[in-house]
C-alpha positions in Angstrom: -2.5 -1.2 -15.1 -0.4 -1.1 -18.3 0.3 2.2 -20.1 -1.8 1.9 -22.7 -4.6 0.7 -20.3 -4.3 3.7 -18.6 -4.7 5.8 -21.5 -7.9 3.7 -23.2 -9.8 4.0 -19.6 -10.9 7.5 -19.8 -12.1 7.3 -23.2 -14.0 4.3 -22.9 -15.5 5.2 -19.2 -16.8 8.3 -21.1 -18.0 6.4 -23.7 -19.4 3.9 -21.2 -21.4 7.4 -19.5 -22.6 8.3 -22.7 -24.1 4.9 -23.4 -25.5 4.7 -19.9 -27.1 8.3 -20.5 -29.4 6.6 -24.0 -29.8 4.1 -22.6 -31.3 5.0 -19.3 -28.9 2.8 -16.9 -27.9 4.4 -14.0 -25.2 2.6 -12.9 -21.8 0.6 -14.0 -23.4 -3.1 -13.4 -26.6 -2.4 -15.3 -24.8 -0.3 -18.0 -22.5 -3.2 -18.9 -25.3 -5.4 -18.3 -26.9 -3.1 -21.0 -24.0 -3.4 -23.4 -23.3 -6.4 -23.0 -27.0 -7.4 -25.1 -25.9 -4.2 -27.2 -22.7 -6.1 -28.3 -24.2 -9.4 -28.7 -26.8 -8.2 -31.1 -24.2 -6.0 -32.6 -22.6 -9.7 -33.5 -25.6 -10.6 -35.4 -24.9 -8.0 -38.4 -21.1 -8.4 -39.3 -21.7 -11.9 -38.7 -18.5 -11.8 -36.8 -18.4 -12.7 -33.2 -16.7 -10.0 -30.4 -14.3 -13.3 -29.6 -13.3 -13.0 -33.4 -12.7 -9.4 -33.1 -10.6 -9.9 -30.5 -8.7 -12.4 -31.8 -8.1 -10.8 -35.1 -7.3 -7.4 -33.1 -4.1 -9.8 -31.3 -3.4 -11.1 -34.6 -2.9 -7.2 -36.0 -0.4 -6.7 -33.1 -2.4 -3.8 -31.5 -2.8 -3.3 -27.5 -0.3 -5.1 -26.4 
């Protein structure tokens, strides 16, 4: 695991234990099952897809 991986992993697994906490998931398969439908519907309002987010995040030059 890369360096910056290593330091984004904490943060995000809490993150990922506070989402799993509202939204009553109990464990990491359902919780990203969970956010997975969380993201997708989060897609809806920017009107800009996760994949574009991603792409544009490359395009910035960050986490690589």
């Amino acid at each position: 695991m890369s360096g910056s991986l290593r330091r984004l992993t904490p943060g995000l697994v809490g993150y990922l234990v506070g989402f799993a906490a509202l939204s009553g998931t109990t464990g990491v398969d359902d919780t990203l099952e969970s956010l997975e439908r969380h993201v997708q519907e989060d897609e809806v309002r920017p009107g800009l897809s996760f994949s574009e987010r991603i792409r544009r995040r490359h395009l910035q030059g960050r986490f690589r």
